[in-house]
N, C-alpha and C positions, 0 to 999 in steps of 0.2 A: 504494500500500500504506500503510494506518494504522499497521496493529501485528498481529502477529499474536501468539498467547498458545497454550506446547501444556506439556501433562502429559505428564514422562516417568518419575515416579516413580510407581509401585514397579515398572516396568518396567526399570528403568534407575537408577541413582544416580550421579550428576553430579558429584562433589567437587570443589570448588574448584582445585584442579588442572588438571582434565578442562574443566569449564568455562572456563577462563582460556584452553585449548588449544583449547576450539572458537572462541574468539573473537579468537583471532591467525589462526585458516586462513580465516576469513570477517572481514576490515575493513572490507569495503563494506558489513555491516551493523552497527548496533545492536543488541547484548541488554542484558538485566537480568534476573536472576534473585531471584523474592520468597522470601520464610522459606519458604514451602510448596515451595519445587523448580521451579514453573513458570517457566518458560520465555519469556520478550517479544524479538519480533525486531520490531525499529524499522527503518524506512526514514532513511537520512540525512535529517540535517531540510533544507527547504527552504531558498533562495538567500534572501528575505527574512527568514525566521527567524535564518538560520545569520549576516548581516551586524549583527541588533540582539546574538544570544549573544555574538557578539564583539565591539560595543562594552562591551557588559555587563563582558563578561571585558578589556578591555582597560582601564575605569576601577575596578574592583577589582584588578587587579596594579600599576595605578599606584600606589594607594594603598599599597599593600604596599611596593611598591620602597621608597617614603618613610619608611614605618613598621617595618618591616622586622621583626613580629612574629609572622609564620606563612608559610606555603605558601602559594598560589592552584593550581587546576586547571580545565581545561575539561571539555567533556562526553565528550572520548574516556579519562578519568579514571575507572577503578571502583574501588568501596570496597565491604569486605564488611562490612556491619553486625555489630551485635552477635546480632540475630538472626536471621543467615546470609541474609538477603538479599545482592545485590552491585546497589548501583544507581550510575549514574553523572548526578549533576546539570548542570544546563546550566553552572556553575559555583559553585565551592566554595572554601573556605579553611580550613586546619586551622592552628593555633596553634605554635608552633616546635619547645615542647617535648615535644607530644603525638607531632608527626611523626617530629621526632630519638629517641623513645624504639623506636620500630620498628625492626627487622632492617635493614641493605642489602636482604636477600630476600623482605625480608615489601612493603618499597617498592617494588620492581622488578615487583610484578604486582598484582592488587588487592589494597591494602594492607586488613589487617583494623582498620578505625578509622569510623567516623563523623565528617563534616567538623561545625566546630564551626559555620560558617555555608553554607549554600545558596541557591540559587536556582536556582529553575523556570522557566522563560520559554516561556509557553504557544503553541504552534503552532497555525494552524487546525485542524488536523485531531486534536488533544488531546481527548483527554473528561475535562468540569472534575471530575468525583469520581473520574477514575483517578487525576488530579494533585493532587488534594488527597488521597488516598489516602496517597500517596507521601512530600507532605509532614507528613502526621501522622506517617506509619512515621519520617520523619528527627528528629520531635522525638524521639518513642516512644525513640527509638536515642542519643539524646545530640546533637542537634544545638541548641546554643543559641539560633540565629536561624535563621530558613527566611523566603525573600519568593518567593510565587508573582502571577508575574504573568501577569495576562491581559490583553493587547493587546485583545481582541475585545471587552469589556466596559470596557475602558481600567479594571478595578480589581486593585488589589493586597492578598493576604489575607500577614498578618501573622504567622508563629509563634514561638511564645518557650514557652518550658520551663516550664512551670506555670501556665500562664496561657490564655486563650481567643483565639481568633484573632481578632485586630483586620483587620474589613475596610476599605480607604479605596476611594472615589472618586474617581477623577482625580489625583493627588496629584503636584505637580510634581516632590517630593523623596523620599529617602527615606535612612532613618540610618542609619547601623551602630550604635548606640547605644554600649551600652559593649563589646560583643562586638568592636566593629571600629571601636575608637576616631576620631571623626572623620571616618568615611570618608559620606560624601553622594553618590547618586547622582541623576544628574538626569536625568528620563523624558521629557524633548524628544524626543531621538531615539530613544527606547523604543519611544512610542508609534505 
């Protein structure tokens, strides 16, 4: 299974609530839900994908630990944009004082916030203009840095908030610029 994608609106209206509750009785799967109401059930990602998302996530929470200026989250983390999408990235970091200004109850389910940084981390079976779909809607939302990367092309497309997406090739590094002060990750094992 890819992904499967269904319309229940205006059949049905889904509120965030309702949503949050379908996705506790179903954990073995993956959703997301776009501004339009639709519906994405993902297959858990694959044993190769799922060991680089977690390197990924394991050198951005180091960083964190040291820096000690935001949150980190993995990809079982959803977040309801500002326009009501809920998507959940392969990993993400929100800033300390962004996240501490939300409820206990707004953090305890998908919090309504946009992470300030993202990452994509493309699966085989991803289609590149759904995932760059996705990372537009995160700048569109407030995301200061987005890095989608494609293993399969070995390139990484770049987003930043007002500005065009810088594509690389190959690139052994890559920066947190000033969004994630210092933080360098290296695509040895990425790739």
């Amino acid at each position: 299974m890819n992904a499967l994608t269904i319309s229940l609106e205006p059949i049905f209206e889904l509120t965030d609530e309702k949503f949050f509750q379908l996705c506790q009785k179903n954990r073995d799967l993956r959703f997301e839900r776009s501004a339009q109401g639709d519906i994405t059930i993902m297959a858990p990602e694959g044993s190769d994908t799922g060991m680089r998302s977690s390197d990924v996530n394991g050198y951005l929470w180091l960083w964190n630990q040291q820096k000690k200026l935001g949150f980190t989250f993995g990809s079982s983390a959803g977040f309801i944009l500002p326009n009501g999408a809920m998507r959940s990235p392969d990993a993400c970091w929100i800033l300390k004082e962004r996240w501490d200004a939300l409820t206990p109850e707004q953090q305890s389910k998908f919090a309504p916030i946009c992470p300030d940084f993202v990452i994509e981390l493309m699966s085989r079976t991803d289609s590149l203009p759904t995932v760059q779909a996705k990372m537009q809607e995160y700048q569109d939302n407030g995301a200061r840095l987005g890095w989608l990367i494609n293993r399969r092309d070995r390139q990484v497309e770049i987003y930043r908030i007002g500005q065009p997406v810088e594509v690389l090739q190959s690139p052994i590094t890559l920066s947190g610029e000033t969004v994630l002060p210092e933080f360098v990750l290296e695509l040895a094992s990425i790739w």
